[in-house]
C-alpha positions as a printed Julia matrix, in Angstrom:
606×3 Matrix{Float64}:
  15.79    4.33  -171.83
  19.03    5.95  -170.62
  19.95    9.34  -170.45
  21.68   12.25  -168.7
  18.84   14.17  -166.09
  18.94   16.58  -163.86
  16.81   17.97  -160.6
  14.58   20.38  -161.8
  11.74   20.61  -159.25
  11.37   19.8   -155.08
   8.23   17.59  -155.83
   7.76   14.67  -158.06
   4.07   13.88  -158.82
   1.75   12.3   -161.22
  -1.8    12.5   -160.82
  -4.13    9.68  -161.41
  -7.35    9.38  -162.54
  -9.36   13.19  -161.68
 -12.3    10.58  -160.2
 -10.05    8.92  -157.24
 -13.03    6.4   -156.34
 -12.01    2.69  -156.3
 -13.92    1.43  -159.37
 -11.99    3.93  -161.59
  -8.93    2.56  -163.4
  -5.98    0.76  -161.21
  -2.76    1.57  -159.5
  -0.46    2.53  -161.38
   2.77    0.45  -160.9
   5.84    2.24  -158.73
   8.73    4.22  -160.66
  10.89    1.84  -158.26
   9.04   -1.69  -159.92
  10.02   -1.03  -163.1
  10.84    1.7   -165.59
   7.88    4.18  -166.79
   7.33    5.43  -170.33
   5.7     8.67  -170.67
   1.48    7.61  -171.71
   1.14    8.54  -175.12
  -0.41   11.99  -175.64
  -0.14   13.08  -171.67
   0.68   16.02  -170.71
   4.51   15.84  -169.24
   5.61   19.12  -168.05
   4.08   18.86  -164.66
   4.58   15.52  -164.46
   7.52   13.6   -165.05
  11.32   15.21  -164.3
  14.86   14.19  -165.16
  16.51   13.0   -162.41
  20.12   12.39  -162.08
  20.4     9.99  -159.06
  23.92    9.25  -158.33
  23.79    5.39  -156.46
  26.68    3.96  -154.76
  28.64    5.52  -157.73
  25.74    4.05  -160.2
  24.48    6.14  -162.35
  21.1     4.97  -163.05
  19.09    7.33  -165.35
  15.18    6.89  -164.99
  11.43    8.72  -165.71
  10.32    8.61  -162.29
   7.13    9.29  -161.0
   5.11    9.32  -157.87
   1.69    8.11  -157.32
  -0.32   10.53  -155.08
  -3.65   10.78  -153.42
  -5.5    13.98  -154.1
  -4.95   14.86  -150.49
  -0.62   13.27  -150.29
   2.33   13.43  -152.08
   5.79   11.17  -151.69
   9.06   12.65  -151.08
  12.11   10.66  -151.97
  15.49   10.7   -149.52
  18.73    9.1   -149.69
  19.29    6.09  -147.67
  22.94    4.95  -147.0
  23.62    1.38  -145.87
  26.94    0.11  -145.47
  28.58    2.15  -147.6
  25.8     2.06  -150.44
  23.31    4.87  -150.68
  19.99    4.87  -152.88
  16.81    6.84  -153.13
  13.91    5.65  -151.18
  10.81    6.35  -151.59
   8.64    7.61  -148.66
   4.63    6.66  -148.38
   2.39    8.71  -147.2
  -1.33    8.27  -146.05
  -3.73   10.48  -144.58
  -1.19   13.39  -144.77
   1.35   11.47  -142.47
   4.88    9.98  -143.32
   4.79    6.52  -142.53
   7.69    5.15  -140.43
   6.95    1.64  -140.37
   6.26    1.58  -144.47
   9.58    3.45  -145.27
  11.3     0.85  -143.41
   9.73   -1.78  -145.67
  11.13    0.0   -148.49
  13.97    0.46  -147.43
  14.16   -3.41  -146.69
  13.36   -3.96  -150.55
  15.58   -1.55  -151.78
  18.81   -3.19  -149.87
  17.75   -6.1   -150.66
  17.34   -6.98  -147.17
  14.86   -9.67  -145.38
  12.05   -8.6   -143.82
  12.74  -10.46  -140.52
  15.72   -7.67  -140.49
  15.37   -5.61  -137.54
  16.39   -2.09  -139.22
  17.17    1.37  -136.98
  17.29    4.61  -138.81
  19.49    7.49  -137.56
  19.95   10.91  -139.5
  23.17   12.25  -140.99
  24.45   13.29  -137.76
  23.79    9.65  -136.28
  20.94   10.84  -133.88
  18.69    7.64  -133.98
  14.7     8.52  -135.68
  12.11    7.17  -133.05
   8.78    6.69  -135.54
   6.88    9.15  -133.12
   8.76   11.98  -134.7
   9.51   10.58  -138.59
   6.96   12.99  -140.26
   7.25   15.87  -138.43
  11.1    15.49  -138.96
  10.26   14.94  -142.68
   8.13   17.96  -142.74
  10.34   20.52  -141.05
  14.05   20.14  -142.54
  16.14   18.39  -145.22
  17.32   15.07  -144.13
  19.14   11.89  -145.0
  19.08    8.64  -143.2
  21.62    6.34  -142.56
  19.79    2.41  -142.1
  21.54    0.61  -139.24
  21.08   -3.76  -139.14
  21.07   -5.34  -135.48
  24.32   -7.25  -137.43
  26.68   -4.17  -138.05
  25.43   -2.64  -134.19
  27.15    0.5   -136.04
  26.89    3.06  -138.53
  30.08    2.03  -140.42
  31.13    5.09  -141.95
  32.1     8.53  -140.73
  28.77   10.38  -142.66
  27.53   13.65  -142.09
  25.82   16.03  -143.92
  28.85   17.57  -145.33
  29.6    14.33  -146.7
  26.36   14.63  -149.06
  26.68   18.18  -150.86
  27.91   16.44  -153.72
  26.27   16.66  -157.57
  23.51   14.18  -156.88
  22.43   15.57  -153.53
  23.17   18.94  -153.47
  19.89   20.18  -155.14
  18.17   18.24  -153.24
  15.06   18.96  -150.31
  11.9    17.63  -149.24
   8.78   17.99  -151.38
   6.51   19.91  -148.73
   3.24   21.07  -150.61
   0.8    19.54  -152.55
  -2.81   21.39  -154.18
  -4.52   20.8   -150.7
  -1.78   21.11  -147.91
  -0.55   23.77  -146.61
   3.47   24.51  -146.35
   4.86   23.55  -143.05
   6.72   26.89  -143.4
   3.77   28.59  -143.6
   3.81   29.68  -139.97
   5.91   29.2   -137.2
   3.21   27.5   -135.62
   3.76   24.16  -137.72
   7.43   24.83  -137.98
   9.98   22.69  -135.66
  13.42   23.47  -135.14
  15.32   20.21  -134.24
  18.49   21.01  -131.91
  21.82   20.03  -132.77
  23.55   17.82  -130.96
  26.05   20.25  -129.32
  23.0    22.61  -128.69
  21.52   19.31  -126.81
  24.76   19.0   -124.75
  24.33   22.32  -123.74
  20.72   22.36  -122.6
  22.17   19.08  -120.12
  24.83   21.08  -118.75
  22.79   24.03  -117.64
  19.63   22.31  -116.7
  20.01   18.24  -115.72
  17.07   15.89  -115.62
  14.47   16.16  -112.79
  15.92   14.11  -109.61
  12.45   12.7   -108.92
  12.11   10.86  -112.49
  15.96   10.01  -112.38
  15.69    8.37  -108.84
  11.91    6.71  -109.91
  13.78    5.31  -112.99
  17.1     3.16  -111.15
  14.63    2.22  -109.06
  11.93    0.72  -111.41
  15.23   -0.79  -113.37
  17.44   -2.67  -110.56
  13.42   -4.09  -109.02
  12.2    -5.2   -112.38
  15.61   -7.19  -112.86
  16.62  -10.75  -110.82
  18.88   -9.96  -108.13
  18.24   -5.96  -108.02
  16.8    -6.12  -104.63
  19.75   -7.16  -102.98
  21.79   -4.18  -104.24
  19.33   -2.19  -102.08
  19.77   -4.31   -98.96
  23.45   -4.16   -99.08
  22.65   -0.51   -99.1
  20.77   -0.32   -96.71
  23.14   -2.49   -94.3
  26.74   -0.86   -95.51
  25.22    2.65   -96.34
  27.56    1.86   -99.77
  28.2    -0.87  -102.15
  31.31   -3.04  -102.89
  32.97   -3.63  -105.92
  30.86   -6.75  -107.42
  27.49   -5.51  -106.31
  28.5    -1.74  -107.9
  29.62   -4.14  -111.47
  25.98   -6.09  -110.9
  24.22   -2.58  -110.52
  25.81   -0.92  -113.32
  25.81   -3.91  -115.64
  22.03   -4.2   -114.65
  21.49   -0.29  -115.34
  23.0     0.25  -118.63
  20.96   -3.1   -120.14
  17.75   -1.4   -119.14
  19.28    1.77  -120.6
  19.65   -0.51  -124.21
  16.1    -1.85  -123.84
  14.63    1.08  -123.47
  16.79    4.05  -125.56
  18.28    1.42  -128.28
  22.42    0.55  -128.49
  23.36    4.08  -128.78
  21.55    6.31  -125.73
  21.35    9.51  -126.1
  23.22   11.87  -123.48
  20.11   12.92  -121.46
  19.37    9.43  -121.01
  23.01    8.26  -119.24
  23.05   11.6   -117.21
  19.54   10.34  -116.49
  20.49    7.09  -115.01
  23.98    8.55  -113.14
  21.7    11.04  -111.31
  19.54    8.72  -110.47
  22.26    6.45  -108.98
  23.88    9.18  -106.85
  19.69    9.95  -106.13
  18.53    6.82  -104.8
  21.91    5.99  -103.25
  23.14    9.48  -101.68
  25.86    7.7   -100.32
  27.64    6.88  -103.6
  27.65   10.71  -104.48
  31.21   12.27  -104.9
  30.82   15.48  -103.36
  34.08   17.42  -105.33
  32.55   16.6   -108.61
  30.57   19.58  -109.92
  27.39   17.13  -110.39
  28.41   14.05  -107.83
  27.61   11.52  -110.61
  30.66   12.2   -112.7
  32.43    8.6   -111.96
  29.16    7.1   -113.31
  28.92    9.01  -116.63
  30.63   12.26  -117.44
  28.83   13.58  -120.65
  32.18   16.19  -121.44
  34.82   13.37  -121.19
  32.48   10.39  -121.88
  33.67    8.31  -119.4
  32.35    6.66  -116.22
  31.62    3.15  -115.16
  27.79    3.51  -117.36
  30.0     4.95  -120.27
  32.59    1.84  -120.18
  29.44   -0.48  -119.62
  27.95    0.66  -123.15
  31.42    0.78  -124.82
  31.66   -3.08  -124.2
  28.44   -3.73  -124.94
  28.78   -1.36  -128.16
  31.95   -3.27  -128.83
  31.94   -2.11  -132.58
  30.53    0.97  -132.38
  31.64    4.53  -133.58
  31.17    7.69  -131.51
  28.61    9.72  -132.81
  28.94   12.58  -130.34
  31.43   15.4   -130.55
  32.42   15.3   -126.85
  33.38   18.8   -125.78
  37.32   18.31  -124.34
  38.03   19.63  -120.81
  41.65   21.22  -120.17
  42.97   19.31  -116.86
  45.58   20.84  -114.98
  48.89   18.62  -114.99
  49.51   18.24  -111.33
  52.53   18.66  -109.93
  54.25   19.93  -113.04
  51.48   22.5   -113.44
  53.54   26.08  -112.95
  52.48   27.66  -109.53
  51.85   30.76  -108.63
  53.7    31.7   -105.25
  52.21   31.81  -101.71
  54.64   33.14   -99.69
  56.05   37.33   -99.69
  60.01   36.54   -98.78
  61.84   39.43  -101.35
  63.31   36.97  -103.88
  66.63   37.52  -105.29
  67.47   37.7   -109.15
  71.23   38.34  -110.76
  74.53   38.53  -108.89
  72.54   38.3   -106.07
  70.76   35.16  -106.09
  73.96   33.59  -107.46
  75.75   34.7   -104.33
  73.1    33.43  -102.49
  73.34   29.86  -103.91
  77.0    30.25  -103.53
  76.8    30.83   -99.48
  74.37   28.31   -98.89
  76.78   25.46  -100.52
  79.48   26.6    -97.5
  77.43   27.35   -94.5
  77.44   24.93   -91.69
  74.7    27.42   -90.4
  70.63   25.19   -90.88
  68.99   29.15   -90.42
  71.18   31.0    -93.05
  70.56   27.47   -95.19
  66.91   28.26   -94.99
  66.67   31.42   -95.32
  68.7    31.86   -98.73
  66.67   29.07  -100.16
  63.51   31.14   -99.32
  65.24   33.73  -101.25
  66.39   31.7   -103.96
  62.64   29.71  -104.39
  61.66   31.66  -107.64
  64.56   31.07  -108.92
  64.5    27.39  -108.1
  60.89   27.42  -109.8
  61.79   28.84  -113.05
  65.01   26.05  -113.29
  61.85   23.2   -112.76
  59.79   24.92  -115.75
  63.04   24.55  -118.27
  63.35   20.94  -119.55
  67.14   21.51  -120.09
  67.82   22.89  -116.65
  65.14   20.69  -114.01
  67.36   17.41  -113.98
  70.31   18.94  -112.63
  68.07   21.17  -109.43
  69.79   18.94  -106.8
  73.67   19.69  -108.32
  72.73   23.78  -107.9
  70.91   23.11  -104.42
  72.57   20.21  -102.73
  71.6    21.99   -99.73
  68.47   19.34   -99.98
  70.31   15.99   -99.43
  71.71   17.39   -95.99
  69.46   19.69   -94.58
  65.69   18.24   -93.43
  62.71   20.48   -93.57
  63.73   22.13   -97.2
  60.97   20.0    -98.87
  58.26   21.46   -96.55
  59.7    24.82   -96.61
  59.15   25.1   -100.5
  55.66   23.25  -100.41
  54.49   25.83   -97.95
  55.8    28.53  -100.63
  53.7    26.72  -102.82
  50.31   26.07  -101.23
  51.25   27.92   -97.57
  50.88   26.74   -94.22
  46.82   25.13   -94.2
  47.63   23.12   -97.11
  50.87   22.37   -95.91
  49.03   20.54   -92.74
  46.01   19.04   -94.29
  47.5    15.18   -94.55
  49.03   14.96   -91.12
  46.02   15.99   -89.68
  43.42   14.08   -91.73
  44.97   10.64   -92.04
  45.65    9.54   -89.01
  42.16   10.24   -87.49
  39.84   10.32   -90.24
  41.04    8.62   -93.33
  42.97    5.56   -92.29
  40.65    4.14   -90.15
  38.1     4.32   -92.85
  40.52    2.64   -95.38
  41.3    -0.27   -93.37
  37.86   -0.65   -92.76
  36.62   -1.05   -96.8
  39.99   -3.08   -97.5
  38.53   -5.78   -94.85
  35.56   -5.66   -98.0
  37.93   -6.71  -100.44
  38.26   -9.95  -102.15
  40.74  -12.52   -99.85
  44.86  -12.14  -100.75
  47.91  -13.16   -98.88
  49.14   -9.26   -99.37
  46.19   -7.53   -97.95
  45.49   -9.94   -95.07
  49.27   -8.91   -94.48
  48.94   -5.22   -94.08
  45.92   -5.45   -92.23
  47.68   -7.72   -89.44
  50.46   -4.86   -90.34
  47.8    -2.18   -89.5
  46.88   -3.87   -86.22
  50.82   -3.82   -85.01
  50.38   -7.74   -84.54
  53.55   -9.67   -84.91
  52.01  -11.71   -87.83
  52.27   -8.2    -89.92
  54.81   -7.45   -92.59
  54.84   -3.56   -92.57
  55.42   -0.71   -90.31
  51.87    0.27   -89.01
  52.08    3.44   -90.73
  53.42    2.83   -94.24
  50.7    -0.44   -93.98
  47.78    1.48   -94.08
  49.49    3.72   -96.52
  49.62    0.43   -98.79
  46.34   -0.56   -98.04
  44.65    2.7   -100.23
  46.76    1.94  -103.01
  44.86   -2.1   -103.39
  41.67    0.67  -103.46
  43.69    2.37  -106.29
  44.94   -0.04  -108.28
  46.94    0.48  -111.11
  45.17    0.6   -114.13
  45.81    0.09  -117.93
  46.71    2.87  -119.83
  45.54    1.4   -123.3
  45.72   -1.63  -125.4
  49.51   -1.78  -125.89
  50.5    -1.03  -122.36
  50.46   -3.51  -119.83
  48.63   -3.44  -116.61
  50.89   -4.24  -113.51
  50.1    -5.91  -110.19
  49.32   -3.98  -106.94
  51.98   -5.69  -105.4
  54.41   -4.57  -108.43
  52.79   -1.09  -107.88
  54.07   -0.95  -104.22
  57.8    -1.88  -105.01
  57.23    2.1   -107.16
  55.87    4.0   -103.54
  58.43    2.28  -101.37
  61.29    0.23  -100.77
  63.17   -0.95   -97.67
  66.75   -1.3    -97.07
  68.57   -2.9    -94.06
  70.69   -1.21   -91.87
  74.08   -1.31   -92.79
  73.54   -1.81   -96.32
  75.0     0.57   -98.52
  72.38    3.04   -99.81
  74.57    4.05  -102.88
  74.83    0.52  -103.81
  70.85    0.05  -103.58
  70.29    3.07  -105.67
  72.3     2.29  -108.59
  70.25   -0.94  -108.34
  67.41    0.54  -108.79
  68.04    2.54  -111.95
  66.34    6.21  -112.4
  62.49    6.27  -111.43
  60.27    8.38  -110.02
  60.62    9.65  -106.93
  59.83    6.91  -103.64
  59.63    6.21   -99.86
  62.87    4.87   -98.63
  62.54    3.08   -95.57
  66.01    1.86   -93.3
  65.14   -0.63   -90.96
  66.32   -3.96   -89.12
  62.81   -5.39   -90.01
  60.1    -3.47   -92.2
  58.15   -3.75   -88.89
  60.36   -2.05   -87.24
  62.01    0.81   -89.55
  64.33    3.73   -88.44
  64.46    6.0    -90.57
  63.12    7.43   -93.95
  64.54    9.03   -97.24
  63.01   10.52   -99.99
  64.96    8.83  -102.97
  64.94   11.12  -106.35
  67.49   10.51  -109.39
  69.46    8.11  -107.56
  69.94   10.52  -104.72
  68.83   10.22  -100.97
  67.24   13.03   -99.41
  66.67   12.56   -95.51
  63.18   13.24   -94.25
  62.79   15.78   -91.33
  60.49   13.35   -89.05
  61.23   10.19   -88.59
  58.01    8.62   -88.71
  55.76    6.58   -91.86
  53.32    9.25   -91.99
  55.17   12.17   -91.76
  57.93   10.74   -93.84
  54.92    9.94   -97.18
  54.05   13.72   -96.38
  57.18   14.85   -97.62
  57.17   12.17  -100.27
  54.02   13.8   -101.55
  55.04   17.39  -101.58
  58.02   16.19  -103.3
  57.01   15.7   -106.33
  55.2    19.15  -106.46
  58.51   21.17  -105.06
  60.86   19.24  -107.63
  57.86   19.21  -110.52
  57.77   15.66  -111.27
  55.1    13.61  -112.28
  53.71   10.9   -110.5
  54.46    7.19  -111.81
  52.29    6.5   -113.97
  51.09    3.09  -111.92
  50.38    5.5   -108.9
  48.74    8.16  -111.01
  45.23    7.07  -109.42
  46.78    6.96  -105.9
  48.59   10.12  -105.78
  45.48   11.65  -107.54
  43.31   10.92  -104.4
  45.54   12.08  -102.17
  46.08   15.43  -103.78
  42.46   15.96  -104.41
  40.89   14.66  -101.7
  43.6    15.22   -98.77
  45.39   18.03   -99.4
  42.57   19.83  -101.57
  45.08   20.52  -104.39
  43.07   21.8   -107.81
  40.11   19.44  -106.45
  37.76   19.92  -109.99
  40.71   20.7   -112.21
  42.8    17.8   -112.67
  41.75   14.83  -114.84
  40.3    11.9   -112.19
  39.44    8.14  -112.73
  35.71    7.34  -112.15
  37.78    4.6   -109.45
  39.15    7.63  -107.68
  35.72    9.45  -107.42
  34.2     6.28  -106.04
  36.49    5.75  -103.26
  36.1     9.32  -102.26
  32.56    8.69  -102.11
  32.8     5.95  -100.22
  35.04    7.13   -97.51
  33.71   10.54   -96.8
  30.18    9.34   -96.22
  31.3     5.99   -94.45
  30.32    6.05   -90.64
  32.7     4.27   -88.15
């Protein structure tokens, strides 16, 4: 019998027989086997209702009726599955929801085999673990969506917004019966489940205990083959390398899936990142805010654990609104100046400019560029004026030192000094030691002869182990369409040699307009002479002649004349600003890569 219904009550019941002992009458078949009459002569008010259940766009008009105990009730939910969704009813016994028998009805419902492993998340795809099914039931409105090991994925965007249509709007959980009490009859037997952005709070402000994280990596990489030699590697390098951090990560985040299911929940990654950076101090990045960002970062999502779970949740959706952080946009990020020199505005700063093209004087040079800086600054900020900087100040292609000058404006005299007198002593020596880690080539075994001075080497000493940090910075792909290019491709963008006596003009207009680079006159690159800084097919000569000094002003370049780095050496550049110079360390967007190395080298021991 078909007809037009509509909700008219939370509960749908039907008594049975007032004597409930077994030898009285029998069950009385399911409103979902087959389609009930009314009994003749019964009483129907309290009993049956009108529903209108709208399925998969099927309207299906039915009497329906639930079977209950004296002491249960059954509640019916909406199930989606791949697009369909259907009522379902849920069992109940001794007062409890029954996970494991909804899931069989769900199985006959969708048609579904019973060998079908099944997962069941809520509307805002937080998976249901069985331990908390009734009490979820009991406490708030809910829909489910039913996830098969096959799809690995709830297919469709569906929240609860997406179900305050006709057929569900009415629509809430039966929660009384004669002889139970309402869960909402105290705040005792109430629970209030936390959203997920309430969740992601609660992590942010308080993360997991350091004790269970550590116990917990260590329990995982034991009870798997191999894990034990991640620890002696350890143990002997006081870090890991690149294959044995893959193999402990890898290892990690397939515990992770055994144990939490395909999706994780936050707490459970941050779990397993602290407990990384816990049982392995070494491996902690001490400029992140937590140290265990390059592992998983729960407000950007990513980290080596986060890209394991992507590929191994290849079809996945996102369930998680991830809260976005506003990174700084390095050197084109408008500064703030350091320095008090009066600055000149008008007549007067055009006058200024005016001199400065004329004198022969280097002091008067500097000292109306000084004046002239905020000027300068505000040309960089205007996309119409900042390509043509170098035709109002061509001061810069023939007087050395005006690169510094404006840095220290910038950042003042400290930062100014940082790389000249970290490198040499206390970061080179550590990158040439970890390259010697890295898998065999014919380019690195180059540079490291190069470091050495031997006559074997290909590169000035300097500018090798310059080269050597970018092979620990690799370029890396920036998406799908773009290709990723070589680390010997990537060095041809930080720095090119030219011999002496070839015209520089010529090699320039070669070269096309790209960012700016290291430009390095020589007889042999073992042996070069002198260094330019080479920006829209201009030259600008560096004020010390030497590799290191000459990358310095390289470096600050791109922050005095606001341009960005290449994008190849976005991960190189990033290190050095961060972790050398100390520039906006926690405010500009880093690669977990660039975290890890920064780990590495400032708790390596020579």
């Amino acid at each position: 019998m078909d007809a037009q219904l509509t909700i008219d009550q939370q509960a749908v019941t039907s008594p049975r027989s007032r004597d409930n002992s077994p030898q009285h009458g029998t069950h009385s078949p399911s409103p979902w086997e087959l389609d009930l009459k009314p009994p003749v002569g019964a009483d129907l008010s309290p009993l049956f209702l009108d529903v209108n259940c709208d399925v998969g766009g099927l309207t299906k008009a039915a009497n329906l009726a639930a079977v209950t105990e004296e002491n249960a009730i059954e509640m019916l939910v909406p199930v989606r599955h791949k697009g369909l969704s259907k009522w379902v009813r849920v069992p109940k016994a001794d007062d409890v929801y029954s996970y494991y028998e909804f899931i069989q009805e769900v199985l006959e419902k969708f048609n579904l085999p019973e060998s079908t492993t099944l997962t069941l998340k809520d509307a805002s795809g937080v998976e249901v673990d069985p331990d908390i099914f009734d009490e979820l039931l009991k406490s708030t409105q809910v829909s489910f969506q039913a996830v098969t090991e096959e799809c690995n994925s709830v297919e469709d965007s569906y929240s609860e917004a997406s179900l305050s249509d006709a057929s569900f709007s009415e629509w809430s959980p039966s929660r009384a019966s004669a002889s139970s009490p309402s869960p909402s009859s105290g705040s005792d037997s109430t629970t209030i489940l936390e959203t997920t952005k309430a969740r992601k709070k609660q992590l942010a402000e308080g993360p997991p205990d350091s004790t269970t994280a550590r116990e917990t990596v260590k329990t995982a990489l034991l009870s798997k083959p191999g894990g034990d030699e991640i620890f002696k590697e350890y143990d002997q390098r006081k870090c890991l390398s690149d294959s044995t951090r893959r193999k402990m990560v890898n290892t990690l985040v397939a515990d992770m899936v055994e144990t939490h299911g395909r999706v994780p929940p936050v707490n459970a990654r941050i779990l397993y990142a602290l407990g990384i950076i816990t049982m392995f101090p070494n491996l902690r990045d001490p400029e992140s805010k937590n140290g265990y960002e390059h592992f998983y970062d729960y407000q950007s999502g990513s980290g080596y654990l986060a890209w394991r779970l992507k590929t191994v949740q290849r079809n996945s959706k996102e369930n998680l609104k991830r809260v976005k952080t506003t990174f700084l946009e390095g050197p084109k990020s408008p500064r703030q100046m350091r320095s008090s020199v009066q600055q000149l505005s008008g007549d007067e700063c055009k006058e200024a400019m005016s001199m400065m093209r004329h004198s022969a004087d280097s002091k008067v040079v500097k000292e109306k560029m000084m004046a002239t800086f905020q000027h300068r600054q505000k040309m960089l900020q205007d996309p119409a004026a900042a390509s043509s900087v170098l035709d109002h100040f061509p001061r810069f292609l023939d007087t050395p030192g005006l690169i510094d000058q404006d840095f220290i404006m910038l950042f003042g005299e400290e930062v100014s000094g940082k790389f000249l007198s970290k490198w040499p002593t206390f970061f080179k020596p550590r990158v040439v030691a970890e390259c010697k880690n890295l898998p065999a080539s014919a380019h690195v075994s180059e540079l490291l002869l190069s470091v050495q001075d031997s006559d074997d080497g290909a590169w000035d000493s300097e500018i090798a182990s310059l080269l050597l940090l970018l092979h620990l910075l690799p370029p890396t792909c920036k998406g799908r369409k773009t290709s990723k290019i070589s680390t010997s491709d990537a060095v041809n963008l930080l720095v090119k040699f030219v011999k002496v006596g070839q015209s520089l003009e010529t090699f320039l207009q070669n070269t096309g307009p790209i960012q700016p680079f290291l430009l390095c006159v020589g007889e042999r690159k073992r042996c070069l002479q002198n260094f330019y800084i080479a920006m829209d097919q201009k030259v600008i000569p560096c004020s010390t002649q030497t590799g290191v000094a000459a990358f310095d002003e390289l470096f600050k370049a791109h922050f005095v004349f606001s341009v960005s780095y290449d994008e190849a050496l976005q991960s190189f550049f990033t290190f050095i600003q961060t972790t050398v110079y100390g520039i906006d360390s926690g405010n500009v967007k880093e690669s977990p890569r660039v975290k890890e190395i920064r780990a590495r080298l400032l708790h390596s021991e020579l």
